[in-house]
VOGU-417874 format. One record per atom (N, C-alpha, C): x, y, z; residue in one letter. Coordinates in steps of 0.2 Angstrom, whole numbers, plus 5000, padded with zeros to 4 digits. Layout:
<recs>
XYZA;...
</recs>
This chain:
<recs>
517548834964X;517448874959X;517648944961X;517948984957X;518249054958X;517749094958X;517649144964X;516949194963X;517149254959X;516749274954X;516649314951X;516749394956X;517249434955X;517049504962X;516749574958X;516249584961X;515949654958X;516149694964X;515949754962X;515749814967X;515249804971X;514649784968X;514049784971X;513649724968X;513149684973X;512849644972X;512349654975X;511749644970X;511049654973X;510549604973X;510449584978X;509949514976X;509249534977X;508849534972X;508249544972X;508249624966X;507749624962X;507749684957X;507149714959X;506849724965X;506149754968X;506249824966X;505949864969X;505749934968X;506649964970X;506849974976X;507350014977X;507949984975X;507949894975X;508449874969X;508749904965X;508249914961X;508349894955X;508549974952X;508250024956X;508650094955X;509350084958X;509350084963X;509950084967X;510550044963X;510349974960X;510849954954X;510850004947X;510350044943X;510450054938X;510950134940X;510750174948X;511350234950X;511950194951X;512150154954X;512850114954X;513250114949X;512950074942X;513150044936X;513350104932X;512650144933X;513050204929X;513350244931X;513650244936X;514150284941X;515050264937X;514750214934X;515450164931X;515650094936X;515050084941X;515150004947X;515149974944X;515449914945X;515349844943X;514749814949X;514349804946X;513749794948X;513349744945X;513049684949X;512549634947X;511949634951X;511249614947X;510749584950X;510649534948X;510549494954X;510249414954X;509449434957X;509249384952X;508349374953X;508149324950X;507549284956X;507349234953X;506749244948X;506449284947X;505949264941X;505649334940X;505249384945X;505049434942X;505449504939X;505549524934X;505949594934X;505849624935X;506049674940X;505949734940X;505349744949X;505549664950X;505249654957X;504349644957X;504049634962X;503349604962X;502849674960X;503149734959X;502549764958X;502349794951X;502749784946X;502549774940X;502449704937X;502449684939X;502449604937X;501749574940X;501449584946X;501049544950X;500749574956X;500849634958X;500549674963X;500249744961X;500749784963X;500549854961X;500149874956X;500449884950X;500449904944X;499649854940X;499849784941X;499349724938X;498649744941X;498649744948X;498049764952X;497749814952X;497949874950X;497549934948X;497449934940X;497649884937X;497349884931X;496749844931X;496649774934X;496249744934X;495649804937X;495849824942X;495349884945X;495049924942X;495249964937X;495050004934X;494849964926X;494849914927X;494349864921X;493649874926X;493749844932X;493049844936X;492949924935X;493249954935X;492750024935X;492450044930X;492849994926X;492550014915X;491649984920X;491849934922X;491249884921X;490649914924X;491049954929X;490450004934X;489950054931X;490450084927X;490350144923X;489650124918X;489950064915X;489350034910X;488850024912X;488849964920X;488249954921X;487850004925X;488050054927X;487750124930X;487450194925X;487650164918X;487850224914X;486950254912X;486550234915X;485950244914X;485850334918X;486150304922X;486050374928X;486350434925X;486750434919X;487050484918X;486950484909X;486350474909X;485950464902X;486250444897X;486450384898X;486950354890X;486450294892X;486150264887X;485850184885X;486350154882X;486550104885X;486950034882X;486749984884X;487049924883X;486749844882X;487549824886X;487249814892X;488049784896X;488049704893X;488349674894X;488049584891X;488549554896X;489149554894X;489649524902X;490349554904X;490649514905X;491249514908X;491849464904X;492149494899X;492749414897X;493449424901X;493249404907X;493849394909X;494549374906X;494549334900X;495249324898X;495549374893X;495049434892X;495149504888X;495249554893X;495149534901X;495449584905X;495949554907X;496349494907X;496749464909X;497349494904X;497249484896X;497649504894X;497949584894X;497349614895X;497749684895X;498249694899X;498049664905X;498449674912X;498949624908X;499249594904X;499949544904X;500149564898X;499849634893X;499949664890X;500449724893X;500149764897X;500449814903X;501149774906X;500949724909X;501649704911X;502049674906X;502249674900X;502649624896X;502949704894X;502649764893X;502849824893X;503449834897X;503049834903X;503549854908X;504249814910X;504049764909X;504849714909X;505249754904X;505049764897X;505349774891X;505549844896X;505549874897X;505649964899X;506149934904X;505949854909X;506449854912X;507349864912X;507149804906X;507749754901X;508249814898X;507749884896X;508049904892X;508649974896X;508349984904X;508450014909X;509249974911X;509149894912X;509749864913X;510449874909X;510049874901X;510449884897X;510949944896X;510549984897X;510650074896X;511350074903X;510950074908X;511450074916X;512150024914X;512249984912X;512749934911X;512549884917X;511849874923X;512049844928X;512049764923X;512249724926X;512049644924X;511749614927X;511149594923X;510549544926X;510549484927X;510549454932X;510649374933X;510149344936X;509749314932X;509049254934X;509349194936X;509149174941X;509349124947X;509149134952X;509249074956X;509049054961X;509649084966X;509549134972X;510649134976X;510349134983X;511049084984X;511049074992X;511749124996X;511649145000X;512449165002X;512549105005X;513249095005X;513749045007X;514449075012X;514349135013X;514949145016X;514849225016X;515349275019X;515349335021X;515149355013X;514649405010X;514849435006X;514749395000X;514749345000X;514449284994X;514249254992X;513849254986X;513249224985X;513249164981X;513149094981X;512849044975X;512149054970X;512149064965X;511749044962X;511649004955X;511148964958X;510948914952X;510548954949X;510748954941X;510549004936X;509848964934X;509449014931X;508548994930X;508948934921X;509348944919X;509448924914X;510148864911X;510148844920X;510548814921X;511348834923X;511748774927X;512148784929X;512548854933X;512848864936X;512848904943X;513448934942X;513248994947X;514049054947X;514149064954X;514749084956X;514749124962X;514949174961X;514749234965X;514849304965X;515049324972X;515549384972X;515849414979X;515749494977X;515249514983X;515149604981X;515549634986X;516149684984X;516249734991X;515649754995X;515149754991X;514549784995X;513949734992X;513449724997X;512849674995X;512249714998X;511749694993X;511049734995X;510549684996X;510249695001X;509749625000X;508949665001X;508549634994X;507949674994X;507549604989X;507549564995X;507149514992X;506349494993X;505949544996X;505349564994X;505049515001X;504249505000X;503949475003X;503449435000X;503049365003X;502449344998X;501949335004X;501349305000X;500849305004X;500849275009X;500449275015X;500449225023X;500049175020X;500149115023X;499649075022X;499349035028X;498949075032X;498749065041X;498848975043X;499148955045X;499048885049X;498448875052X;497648875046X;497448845047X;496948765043X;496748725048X;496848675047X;496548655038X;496548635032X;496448595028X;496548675023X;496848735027X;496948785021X;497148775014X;498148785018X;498548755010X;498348695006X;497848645009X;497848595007X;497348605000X;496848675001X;496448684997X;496548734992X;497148724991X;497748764987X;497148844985X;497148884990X;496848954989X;497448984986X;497049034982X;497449094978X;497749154983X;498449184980X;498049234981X;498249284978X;498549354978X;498649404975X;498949384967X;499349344968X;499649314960X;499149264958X;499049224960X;498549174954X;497949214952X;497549254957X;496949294955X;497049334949X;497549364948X;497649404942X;497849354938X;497949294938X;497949254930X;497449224929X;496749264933X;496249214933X;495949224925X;495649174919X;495249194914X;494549174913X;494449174921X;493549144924X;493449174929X;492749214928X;492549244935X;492449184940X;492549194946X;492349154952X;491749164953X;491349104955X;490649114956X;490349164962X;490749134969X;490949154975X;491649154978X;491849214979X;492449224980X;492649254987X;492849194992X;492949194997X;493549244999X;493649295004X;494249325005X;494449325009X;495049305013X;495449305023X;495749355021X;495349415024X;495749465026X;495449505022X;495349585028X;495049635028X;495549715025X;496349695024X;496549735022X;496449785015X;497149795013X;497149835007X;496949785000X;497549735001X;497449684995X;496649654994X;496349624999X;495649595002X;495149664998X;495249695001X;494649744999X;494549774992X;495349774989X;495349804980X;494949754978X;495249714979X;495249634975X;494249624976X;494049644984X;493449624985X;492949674979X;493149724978X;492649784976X;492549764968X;493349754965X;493649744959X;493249674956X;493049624959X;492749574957X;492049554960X;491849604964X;491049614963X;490849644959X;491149694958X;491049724952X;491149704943X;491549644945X;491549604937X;491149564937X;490649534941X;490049514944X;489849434948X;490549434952X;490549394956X;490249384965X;489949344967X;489949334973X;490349354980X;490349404983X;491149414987X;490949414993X;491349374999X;491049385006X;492149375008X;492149445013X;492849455016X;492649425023X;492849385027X;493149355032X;493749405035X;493649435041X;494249475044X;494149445051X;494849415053X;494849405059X;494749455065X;494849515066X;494949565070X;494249585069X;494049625073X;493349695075X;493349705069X;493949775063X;493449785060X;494049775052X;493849815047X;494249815041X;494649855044X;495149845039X;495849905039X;495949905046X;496249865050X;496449865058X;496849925059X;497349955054X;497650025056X;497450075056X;496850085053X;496250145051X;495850155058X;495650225060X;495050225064X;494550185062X;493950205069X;493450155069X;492950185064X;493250265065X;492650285059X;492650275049X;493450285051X;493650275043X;493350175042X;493650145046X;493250065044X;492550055043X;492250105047X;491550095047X;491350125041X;491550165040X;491350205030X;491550155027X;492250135025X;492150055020X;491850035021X;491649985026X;491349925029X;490549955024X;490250025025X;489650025023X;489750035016X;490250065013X;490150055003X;490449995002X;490649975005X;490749885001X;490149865002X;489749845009X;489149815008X;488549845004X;488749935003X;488049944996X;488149904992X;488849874989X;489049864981X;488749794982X;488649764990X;488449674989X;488949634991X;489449664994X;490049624997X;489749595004X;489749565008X;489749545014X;490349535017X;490049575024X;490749565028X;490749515033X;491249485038X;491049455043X;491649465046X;491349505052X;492049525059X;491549535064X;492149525069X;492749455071X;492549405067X;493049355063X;493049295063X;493449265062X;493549195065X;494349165064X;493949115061X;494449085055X;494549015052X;494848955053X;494348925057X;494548855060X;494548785056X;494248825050X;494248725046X;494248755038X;494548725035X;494348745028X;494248695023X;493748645019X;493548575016X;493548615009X;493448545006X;493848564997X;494248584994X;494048604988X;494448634982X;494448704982X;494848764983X;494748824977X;494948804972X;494448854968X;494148844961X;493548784959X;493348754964X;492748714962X;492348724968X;492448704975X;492048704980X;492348704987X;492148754990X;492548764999X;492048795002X;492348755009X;491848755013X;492348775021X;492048855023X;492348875029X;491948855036X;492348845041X;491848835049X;492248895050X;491748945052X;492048995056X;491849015063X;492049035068X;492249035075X;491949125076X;491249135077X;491149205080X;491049225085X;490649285089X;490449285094X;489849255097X;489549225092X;488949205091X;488849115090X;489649105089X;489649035088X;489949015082X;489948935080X;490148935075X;489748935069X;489848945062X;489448945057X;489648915050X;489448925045X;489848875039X;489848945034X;490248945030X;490048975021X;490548955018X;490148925012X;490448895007X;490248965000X;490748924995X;490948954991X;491248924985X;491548954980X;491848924974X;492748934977X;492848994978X;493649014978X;493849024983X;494449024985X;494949054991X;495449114988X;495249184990X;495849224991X;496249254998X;496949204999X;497049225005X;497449305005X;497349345008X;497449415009X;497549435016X;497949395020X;497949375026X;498649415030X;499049475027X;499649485027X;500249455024X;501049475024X;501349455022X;501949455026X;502249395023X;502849355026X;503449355021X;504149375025X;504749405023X;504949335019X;505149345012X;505749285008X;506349305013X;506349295017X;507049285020X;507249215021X;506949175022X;507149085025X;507449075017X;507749035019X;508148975016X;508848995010X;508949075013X;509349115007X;510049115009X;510249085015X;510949085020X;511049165024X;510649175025X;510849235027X;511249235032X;511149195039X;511749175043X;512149155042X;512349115036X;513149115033X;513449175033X;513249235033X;513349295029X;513549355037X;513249345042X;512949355049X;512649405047X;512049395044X;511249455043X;511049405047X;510749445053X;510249445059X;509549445057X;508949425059X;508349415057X;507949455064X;507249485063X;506849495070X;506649435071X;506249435077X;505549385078X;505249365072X;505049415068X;504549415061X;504849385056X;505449395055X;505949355049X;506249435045X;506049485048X;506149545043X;507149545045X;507449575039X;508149575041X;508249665047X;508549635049X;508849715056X;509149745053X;508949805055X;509349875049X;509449925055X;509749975055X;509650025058X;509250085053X;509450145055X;509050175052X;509350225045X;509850195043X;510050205038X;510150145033X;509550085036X;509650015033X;510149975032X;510849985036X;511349935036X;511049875041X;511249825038X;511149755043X;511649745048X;511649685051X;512249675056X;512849665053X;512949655048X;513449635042X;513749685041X;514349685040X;514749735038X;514649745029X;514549795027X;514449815019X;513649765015X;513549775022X;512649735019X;512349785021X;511649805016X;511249835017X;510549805016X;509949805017X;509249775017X;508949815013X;508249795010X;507949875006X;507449835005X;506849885007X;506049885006X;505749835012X;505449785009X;504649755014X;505349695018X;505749685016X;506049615019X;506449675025X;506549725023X;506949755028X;506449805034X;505749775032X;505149785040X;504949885035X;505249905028X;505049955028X;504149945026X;503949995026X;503250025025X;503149985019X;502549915018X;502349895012X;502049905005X;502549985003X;502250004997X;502850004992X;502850024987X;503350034983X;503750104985X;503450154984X;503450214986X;503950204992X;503950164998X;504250165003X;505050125002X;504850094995X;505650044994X;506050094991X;505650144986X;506050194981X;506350244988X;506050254994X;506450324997X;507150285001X;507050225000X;507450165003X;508150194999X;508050184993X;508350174987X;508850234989X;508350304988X;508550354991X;509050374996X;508650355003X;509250355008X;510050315007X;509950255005X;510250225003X;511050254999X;510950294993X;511250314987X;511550374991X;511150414995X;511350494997X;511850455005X;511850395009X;512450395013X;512750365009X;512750325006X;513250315002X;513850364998X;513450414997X;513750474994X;514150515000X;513950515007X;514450545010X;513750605014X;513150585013X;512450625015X;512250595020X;512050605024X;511650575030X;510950585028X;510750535027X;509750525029X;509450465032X;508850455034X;508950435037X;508150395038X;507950345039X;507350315042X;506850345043X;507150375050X;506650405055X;506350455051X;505650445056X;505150505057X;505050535048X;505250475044X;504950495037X;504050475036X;503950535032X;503050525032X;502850495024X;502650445027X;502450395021X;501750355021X;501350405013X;500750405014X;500650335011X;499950325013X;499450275010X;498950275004X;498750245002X;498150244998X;497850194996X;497250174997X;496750124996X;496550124990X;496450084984X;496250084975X;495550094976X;495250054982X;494450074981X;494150104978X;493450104976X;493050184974X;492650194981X;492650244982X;493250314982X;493750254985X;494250314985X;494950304988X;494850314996X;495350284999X;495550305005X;496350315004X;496350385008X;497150395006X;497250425014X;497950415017X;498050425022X;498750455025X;498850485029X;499650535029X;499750565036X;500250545041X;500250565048X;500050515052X;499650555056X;499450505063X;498750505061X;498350465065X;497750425065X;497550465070X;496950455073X;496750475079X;496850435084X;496750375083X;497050315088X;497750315089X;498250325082X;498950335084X;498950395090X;498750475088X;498850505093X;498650495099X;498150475101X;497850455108X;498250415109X;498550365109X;498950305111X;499550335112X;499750385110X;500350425110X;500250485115X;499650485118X;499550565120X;499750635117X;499750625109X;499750695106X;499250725107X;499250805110X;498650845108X;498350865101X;497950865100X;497750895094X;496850915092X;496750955087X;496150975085X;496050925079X;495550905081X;495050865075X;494350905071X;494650915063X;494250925061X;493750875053X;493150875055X;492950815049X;492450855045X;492550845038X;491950865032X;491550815030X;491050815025X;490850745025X;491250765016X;491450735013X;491550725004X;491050785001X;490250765002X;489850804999X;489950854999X;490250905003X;490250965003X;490751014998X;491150954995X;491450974991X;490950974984X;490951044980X;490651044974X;490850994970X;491251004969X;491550934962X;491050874963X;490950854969X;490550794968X;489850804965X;489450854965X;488650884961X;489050854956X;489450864952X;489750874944X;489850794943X;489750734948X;490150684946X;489550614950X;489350634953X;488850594957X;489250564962X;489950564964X;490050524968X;490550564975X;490250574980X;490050594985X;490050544991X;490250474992X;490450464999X;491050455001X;490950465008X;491750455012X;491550545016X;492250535018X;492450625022X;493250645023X;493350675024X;493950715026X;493950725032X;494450705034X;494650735044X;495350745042X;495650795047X;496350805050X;496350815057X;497050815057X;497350835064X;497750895063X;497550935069X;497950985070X;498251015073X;498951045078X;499351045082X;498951105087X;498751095092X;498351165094X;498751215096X;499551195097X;500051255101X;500151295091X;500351265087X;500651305082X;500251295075X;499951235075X;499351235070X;499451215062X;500051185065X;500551125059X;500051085061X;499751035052X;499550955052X;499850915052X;499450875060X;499950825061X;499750745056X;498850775054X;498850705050X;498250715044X;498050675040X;497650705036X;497350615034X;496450615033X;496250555029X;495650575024X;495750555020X;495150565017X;494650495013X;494250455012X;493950435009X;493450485004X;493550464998X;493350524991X;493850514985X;493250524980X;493550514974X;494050564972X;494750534969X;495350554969X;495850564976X;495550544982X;495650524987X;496750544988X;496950514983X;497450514982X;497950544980X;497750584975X;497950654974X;497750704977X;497150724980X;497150764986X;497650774992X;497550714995X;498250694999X;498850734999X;499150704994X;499850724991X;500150814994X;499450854990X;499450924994X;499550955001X;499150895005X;499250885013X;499850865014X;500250845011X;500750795013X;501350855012X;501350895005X;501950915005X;501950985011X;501351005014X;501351065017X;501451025024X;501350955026X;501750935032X;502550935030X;502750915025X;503450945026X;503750995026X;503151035024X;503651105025X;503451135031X;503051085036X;503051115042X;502651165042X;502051185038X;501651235037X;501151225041X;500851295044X;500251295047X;499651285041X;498851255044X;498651195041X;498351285037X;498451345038X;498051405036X;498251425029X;498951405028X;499051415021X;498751375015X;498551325015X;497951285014X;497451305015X;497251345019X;496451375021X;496451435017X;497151465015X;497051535012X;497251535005X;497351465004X;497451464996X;497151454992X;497151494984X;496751484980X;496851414976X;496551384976X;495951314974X;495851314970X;495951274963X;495451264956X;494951254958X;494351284955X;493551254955X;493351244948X;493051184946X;492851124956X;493351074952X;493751054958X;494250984960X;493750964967X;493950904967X;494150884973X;494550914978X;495350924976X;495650974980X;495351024983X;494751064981X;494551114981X;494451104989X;494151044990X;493851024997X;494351035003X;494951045001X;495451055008X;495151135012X;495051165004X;494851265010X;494251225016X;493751205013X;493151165017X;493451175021X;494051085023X;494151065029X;494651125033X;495051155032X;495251185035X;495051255036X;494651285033X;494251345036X;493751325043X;493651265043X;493351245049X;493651225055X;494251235054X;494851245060X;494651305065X;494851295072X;494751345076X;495551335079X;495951295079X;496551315080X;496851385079X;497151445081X;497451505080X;497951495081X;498151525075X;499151515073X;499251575076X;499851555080X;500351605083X;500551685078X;500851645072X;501251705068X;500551725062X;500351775061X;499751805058X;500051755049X;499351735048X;499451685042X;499351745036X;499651725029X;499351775024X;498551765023X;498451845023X;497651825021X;497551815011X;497151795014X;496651765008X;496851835002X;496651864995X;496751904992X;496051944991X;495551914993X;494951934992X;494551955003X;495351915006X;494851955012X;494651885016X;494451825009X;493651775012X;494251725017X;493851685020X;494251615023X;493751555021X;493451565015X;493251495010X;492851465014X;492151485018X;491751445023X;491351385018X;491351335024X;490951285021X;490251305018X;490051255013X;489451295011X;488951275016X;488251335016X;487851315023X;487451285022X;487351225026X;486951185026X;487351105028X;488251115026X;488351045027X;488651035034X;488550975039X;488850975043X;489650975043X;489951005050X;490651005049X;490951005058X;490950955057X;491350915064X;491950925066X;492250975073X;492651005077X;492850985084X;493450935084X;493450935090X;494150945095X;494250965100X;495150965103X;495250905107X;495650865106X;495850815112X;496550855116X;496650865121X;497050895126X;497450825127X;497950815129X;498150765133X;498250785139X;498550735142X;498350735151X;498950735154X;499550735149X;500250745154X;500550815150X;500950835154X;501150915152X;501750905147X;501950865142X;502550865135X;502350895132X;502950945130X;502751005125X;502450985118X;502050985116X;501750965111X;502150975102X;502050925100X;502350935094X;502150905088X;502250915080X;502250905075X;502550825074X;502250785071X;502250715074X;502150695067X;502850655062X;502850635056X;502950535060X;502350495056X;502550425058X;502350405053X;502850325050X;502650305046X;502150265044X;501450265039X;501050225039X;501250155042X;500650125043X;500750045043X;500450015038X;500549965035X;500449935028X;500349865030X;500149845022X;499749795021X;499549765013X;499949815009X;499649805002X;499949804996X;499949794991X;500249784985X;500049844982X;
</recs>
């Protein structure tokens, strides 16, 4: 069969795909994307996008049945799960159509199908609609995503557990809903469906939740999930699993304490995630794979392949979207003749929780592992006014800060709006600003934002070069009476200390 030759061919329409095809196309490239079934990649269709809709239906649900506390009487009665299902398959059937109409607009061409490479540069595919084509790109981009892990343990797969895609098609609350794995997906999904008023106990194999988070940050969630009635259980490994999800299962789990049983209605596994990379030819092509199955890129993400490029979670980037779009990014700008680059890009987090956990820079654990120096400062939420106005006041704010120059080197917060807080720390680590121009700026009141003067007028780091002062004189002290926690960690070898951008680590849709 004669291969069809584009410019570019894209296998997978994920996040940085499917930009990076629609800049190409309308450059005037000839340019395809092959995909096997979701458009526009798994986070409009079945992650991202889906699960914080589902989320903020449980928040409807929060609101109702709390609405007492904030003097509104209603009659909550239930949950119709197949009326939160549709809204979420309402939302995606939008987004496709925005997709379709994106492909259309750019000129790239869509191709649903199954593609294997078969040779340098090559791709077969058996079309979703029958009979097959092959295509030859001068350039090939491979962004074929990742799905869920499913742990090799004994009677698991057999008990066909769900997980992040079948839960969101669910049009029935689960009675008890079991969950492996104490991450980001584990924990939305945990909060999100006890609060539609199911049963929830999360199984984490490790010590605590969120293995990438300090001990202090896990420990805050750990304790607002269990106010809400979630049970946790860590350490625990799962050594046997009996039954059916969706009727009856039954765990033996492995503590310190011994072994024990919980059974349940449901299985969501939430256990990490494994690269689609196997079975697509890619050593036909000579893309190299790590230990993990992620494809090898450097830091400009070319593969070992000559005019192959990798993009997003298959190519070991940061597991968000946001991290496949700067992909996209780098991608387009060397292309163009720009150099950019991987390294030392700062790429924050966010947890959908109530509150939020939002995260940007180094951890404390990161820096001590790495012997950075720095100044730790922590508020509690409450001290920010905005919460009197809203009743919702757990979690805190901590940073890090450079004690030679007084640049942030990291920034967390559990707190509502959690997320857009953040963002503000984030862009002042890019600008490489000392944390005081934050400390000296004027502040909507009351926001949540407002909360950053807090955190940072509780600094004692001294900036080198005199900061601007404040317009009124003031440095925005905390109000009196709430704790506020300061500490330095020095390190123990003499490296000149420095402003330290790393990228989060991930785990979630």
């Amino acid at each position: 069969m004669m291969a069809e030759q584009y410019q570019n061919v894209i296998l997978g329409s994920g996040a940085g795909g499917k930009l990076l095809s629609w800049h190409l196309a309308s450059s005037g490239q000839r340019t395809a994307v092959i995909e096997r079934r979701w458009i526009g990649g798994s986070c409009p269709n079945v992650n991202c996008l889906p699960s914080k809709n589902e989320v903020f239906s449980a928040h409807a649900a929060d609101i109702l049945r709390h609405a007492a506390q904030y003097g509104i009487k209603c009659n909550f009665e239930s949950i119709d799960m197949s009326v939160v299902r549709q809204r979420k398959r309402d939302m995606v059937d939008r987004l496709v159509a925005i997709h379709i109409a994106k492909y259309k607009a750019s000129g790239a061409e869509l191709i649903m199908g199954q593609a294997r490479f078969t040779g340098y540069n090559t791709l077969e595919v058996q079309l979703n609609g029958g009979g097959v084509r092959t295509l030859t790109g001068q350039r090939v981009f491979v962004n074929v995503g990742t799905r869920a892990t499913i742990p090799p343990v004994p009677g698991l797969a057999a008990s066909n557990p769900m997980s992040n895609i079948e839960l969101l098609e669910l049009d029935r609350l689960p009675d008890h809903l079991i969950i492996i794995g104490g991450g980001y997906v584990g924990l939305e999904f945990a909060q999100a469906f006890r609060r539609f008023g199911s049963r929830i106990t999360i199984i984490q194999r490790g010590p605590q939740l969120l293995s990438d988070q300090d001990p202090d940050v896990s420990a805050e969630m750990a304790r607002i999930l269990t106010a809400d009635g979630i049970a946790v259980i860590a350490p625990a490994e799962v050594v046997r699993v009996e039954g059916k999800s969706g009727s009856a299962v039954t765990l033996t789990l492995r503590t310190a304490s011994g072994e024990s049983i919980v059974s349940g209605s449901d299985i969501l596994v939430a256990a990490g995630r494994t690269p689609n990379t196997d079975g697509i030819g890619l050593e036909q092509a000579g893309i190299e794979l790590d230990c993990q199955g992620f494809v090898k890129v450097d830091d400009q993400l070319r593969t070992t392949a000559p005019n192959v490029w990798a993009i997003g979670e298959c190519a070991g980037s940061p597991q968000f979207t946001h991290a496949s779009e700067d992909d996209f990014r780098i991608i387009r700008d060397n292309l163009a003749g720009q150099h950019r680059s991987t390294r030392n890009r700062l790429v924050p987090s966010c947890l959908f929780t109530e509150p939020q956990l939002a995260q940007v820079g180094l951890t404390e654990t990161e820096a001590r592992r790495r012997n950075i120096p720095y100044e730790l400062v922590k508020v509690p939420t409450n001290t920010v006014l905005r919460t009197l106005t809203t009743g919702q006041s757990d979690g805190f704010l901590k940073t890090l800060i450079n004690p030679a120059d007084g640049r942030i080197l990291g920034f967390t917060m559990i707190g509502s709006e959690a997320g857009e807080v953040m963002a503000a720390v984030q862009i002042a680590m890019l600008g490489d600003l000392p944390y005081s121009v934050i400390r000296d700026a004027v502040l909507t009141h009351p926001t949540m934002a407002e909360g950053l003067g807090n955190l940072y007028s509780a600094a004692k780091t001294v900036i080198p070069a005199k900061p601007p002062a404040a317009s009124d004189g003031s440095q925005n002290p905390s109000p009196a009476g709430h704790p506020v926690r300061t500490t330095v960690y020095t390190k123990t070898r003499s490296d000149s200390p420095a402003a330290v951008q790393t990228p989060a680590s991930s785990s979630r849709s």
